[in-house]
Each structure stands twice: as structure tokens, then as C-alpha cells.
C-alpha positions as CSV (number, residue, x, y, z in Angstrom):
1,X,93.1,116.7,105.2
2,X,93.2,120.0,105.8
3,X,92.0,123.6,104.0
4,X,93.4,124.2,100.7
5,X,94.0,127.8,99.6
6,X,95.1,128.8,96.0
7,X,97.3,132.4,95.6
8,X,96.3,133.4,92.1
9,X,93.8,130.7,91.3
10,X,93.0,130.7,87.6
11,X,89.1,131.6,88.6
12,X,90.1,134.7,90.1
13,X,89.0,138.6,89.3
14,X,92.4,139.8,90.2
15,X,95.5,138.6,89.6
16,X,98.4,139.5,91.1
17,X,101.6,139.7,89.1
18,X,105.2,139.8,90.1
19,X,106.9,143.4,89.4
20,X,110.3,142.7,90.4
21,X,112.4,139.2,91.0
22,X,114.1,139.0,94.4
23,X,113.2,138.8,98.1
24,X,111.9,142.2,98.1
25,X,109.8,141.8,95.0
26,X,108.7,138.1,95.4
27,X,105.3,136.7,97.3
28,X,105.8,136.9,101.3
29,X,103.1,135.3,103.7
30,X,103.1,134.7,107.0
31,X,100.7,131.5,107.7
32,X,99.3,129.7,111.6
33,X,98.6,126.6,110.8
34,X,96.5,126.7,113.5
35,X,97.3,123.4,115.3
36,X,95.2,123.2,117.9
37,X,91.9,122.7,115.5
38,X,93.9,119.4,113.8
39,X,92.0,116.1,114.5
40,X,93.2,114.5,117.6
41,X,94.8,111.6,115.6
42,X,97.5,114.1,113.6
43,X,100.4,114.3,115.4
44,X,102.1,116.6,112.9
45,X,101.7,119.7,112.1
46,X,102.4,121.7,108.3
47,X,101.6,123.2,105.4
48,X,102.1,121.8,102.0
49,X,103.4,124.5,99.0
50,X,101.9,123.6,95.7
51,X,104.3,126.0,93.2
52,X,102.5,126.0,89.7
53,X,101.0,127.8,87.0
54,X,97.5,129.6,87.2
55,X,96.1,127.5,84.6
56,X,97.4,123.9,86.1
57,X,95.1,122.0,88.6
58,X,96.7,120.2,91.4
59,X,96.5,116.8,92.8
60,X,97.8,115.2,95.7
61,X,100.5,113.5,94.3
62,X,101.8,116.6,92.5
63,X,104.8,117.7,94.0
64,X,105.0,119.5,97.2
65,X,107.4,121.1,99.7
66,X,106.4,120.7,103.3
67,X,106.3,123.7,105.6
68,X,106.6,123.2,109.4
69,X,105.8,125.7,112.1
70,X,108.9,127.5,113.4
71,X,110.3,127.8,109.8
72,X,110.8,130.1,107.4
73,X,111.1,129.0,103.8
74,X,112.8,130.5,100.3
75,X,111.5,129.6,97.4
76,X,113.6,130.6,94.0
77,X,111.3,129.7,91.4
78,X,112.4,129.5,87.4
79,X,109.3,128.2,84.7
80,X,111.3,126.0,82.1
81,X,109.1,125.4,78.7
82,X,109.0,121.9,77.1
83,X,107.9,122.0,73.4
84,X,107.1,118.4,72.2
85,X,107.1,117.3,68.2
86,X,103.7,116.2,66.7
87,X,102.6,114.0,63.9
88,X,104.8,112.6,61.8
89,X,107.6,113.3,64.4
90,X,105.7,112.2,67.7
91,X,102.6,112.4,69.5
92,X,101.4,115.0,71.5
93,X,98.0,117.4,71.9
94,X,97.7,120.9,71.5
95,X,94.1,121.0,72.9
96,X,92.1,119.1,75.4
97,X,89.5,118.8,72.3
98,X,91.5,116.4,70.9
99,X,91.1,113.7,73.6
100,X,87.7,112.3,75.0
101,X,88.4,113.1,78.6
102,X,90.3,115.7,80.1
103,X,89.9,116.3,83.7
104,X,93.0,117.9,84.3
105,X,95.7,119.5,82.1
106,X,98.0,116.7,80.7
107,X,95.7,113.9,81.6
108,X,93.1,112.1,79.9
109,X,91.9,109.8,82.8
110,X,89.8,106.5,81.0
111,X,89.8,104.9,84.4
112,X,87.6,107.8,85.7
113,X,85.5,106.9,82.8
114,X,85.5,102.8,83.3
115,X,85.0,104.0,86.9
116,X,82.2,105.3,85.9
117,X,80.7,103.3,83.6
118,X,80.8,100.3,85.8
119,X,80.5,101.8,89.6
120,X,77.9,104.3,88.4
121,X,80.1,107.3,90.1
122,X,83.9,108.4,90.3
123,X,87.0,108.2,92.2
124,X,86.9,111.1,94.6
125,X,90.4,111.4,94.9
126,X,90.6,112.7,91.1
127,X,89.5,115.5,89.3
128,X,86.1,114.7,88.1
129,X,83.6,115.5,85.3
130,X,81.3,118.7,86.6
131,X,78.1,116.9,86.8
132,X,79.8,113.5,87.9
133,X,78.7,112.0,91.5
134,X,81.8,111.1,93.7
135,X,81.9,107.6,94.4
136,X,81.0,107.3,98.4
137,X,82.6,104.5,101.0
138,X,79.8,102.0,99.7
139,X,81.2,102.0,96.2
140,X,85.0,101.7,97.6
141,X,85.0,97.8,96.5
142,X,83.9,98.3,93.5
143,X,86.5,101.3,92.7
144,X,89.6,98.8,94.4
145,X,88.5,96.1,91.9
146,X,88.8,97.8,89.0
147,X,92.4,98.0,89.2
148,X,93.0,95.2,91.0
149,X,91.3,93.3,87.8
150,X,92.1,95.3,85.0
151,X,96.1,96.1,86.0
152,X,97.6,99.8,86.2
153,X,95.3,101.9,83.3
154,X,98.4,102.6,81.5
155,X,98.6,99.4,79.7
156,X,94.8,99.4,79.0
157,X,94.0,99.3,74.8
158,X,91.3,101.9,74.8
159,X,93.4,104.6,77.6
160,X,95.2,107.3,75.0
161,X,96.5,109.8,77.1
162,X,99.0,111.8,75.2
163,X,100.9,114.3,76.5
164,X,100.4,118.3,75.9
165,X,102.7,119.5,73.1
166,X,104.0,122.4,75.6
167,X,104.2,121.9,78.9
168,X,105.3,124.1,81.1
169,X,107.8,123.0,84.9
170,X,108.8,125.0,87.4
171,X,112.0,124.1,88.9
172,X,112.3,125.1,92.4
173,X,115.6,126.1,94.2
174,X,114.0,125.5,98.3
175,X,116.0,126.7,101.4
176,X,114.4,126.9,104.9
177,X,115.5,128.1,108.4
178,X,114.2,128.2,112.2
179,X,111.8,131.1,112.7
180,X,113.2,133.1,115.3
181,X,110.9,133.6,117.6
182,X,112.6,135.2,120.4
183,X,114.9,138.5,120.0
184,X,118.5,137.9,120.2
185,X,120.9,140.8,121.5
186,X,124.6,140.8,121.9
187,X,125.5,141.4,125.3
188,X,127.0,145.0,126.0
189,X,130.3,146.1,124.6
190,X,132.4,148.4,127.7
């Protein structure tokens, strides 16, 4: 729930690039999370940081650091590169050609596909083919019974979901603090 805002998307006509490392030279914000337009039913209140690269779509499962109001947060941010071995030493994908679907980089998703093919729509809560329709609450039986039929897609003959031959992580050093809010000053010295 909530609205989703990208820094740097990979669709965007500018893009922003990092000049020098440090505090000083890193991205700052300064975010509301506007509380008081959350649904009645949330009783929290935060913002979830997505770190990644411009060209990697996130999903809700990716991994996340949760901001609260009233806090201030550090993020020291290093991008490792992992270069995987293809035939004959391994098997990995250089381009999204080389699979049949490819929704999102480093996934080839054949349940969205059997989804699909038997519900006649997909699972909303994954990235989707462009001209797909998302499957509505009417179709959520039929989308639960797909796994609960077939088992976890993984061990599924026809899924072949490879992994990219580079792939690129970013480890994450986090700190965070209370905001201060209210000016503090030492009393007088006589």
C-alpha cells in the first residue's frame, strides 16, 4: 500500500549522478510520510528504501530497509559485481533473448505464463507482460490453485529460469538515529 517513487528511474530524461562519495557528496532527502492520509486500519507508519541499480525492477519481496518518522538514516552503499561461467562450465544468460519470458531482470517467470494460459489473466503481484490483463479478485481461486496443485514453480519440468551471467548487489552498510526535533542548548557557563 502506499505511493511508490523511484530516484533515478531507468525511464528517466535526466539522470542524476553521484560527483563525490561521502555525506556531503551522497543523495539527501527529507520525506513526510504524511500519516494522517494512511487508511484507518494502518497503525504504522514508514517508508520503505529500495537501494538498486537504474536498470533493476523492484518487487515486494526485494529487500528493503524500513524508515520510520522521527529518524534519520545512513546509508553506505558499495555495488559488488558477480560474473557467472557459461556453457561448458555452467549455465547462465547474457540476454533476456535467450529465455521465453522475462518479466524482470534475472527472472524468467513460467508460472506468470501457466497463469495465464489457464486463468486467462496474471498475477498482479508480479511484473507482467505489457499487454497482459491483471488477474482481478474473481480470478484469485484459480491463481491459489495453481500452486496449490502444481507445487512451488521451481521444480516444474518446463520452468528454465537461469540466472544472468553478471549480476550486479549492492551491499548496504545502514545506521539510523532519532530525528531531533527540538533544539538542544547547554545551559549557560558563568
Amino acid at each position: 500500500m502506499g505511493n511508490c517513487f523511484t530516484f533515478n528511474h531507468q525511464n528517466a530524461t535526466k539522470v542524476y549522478n553521484l560527483r563525490y562519495s561521502g555525506g556531503h557528496g551522497g543523495f539527501r532527502a527529507q520525506m513526510n510520510v504524511n500519516q494522517a492520509e494512511y487508511l484507518n486500519w494502518v497503525y504504522t507508519a514508514s517508508m520503505l528504501v529500495f537501494l538498486h541499480r537504474r536498470e533493476e525492477t523492484i518487487m515486494g519481496e526485494s529487500v528493503s530497509y524500513q524508515v520510520a518518522p522521527g529518524e534519520e538514516s545512513t546509508f553506505v552503499i558499495q555495488r559488488d559485481v558477480y560474473t557467472r561461467l557459461g556453457k561448458p562450465y555452467g549455465i547462465c544468460i547474457e540476454s533476456k533473448t535467450e529465455v521465453k519470458s522475462y518479466y524482470n531482470p534475472g527472472s524468467a517467470y513460467t508460472i506468470d505464463d501457466y497463469v495465464q494460459q489457464i486463468c486467462g489473466c496474471m498475477d498482479p503481484k508480479y511484473y507482467m507482460a505489457y499487454n497482459a490483463t491483471a488477474c482481478g479478485l474473481s480470478k484469485k481461486d484459480c491463481v491459489d490453485n495453481i500452486t496449490l496443485a502444481r507445487g512451488q514453480p521451481s521444480t516444474w519440468s518446463e520452468c528454465y529460469c537461469p540466472p544472468p551471467c553478471y549480476e550486479y548487489i549492492v551491499d548496504v552498510a545502514w545506521t539510523k538515529t532519532v530525528f531531533r526535533t527540538v533544539l538542544f542548548l547547554p545551559p549557560s557557563i558563568s
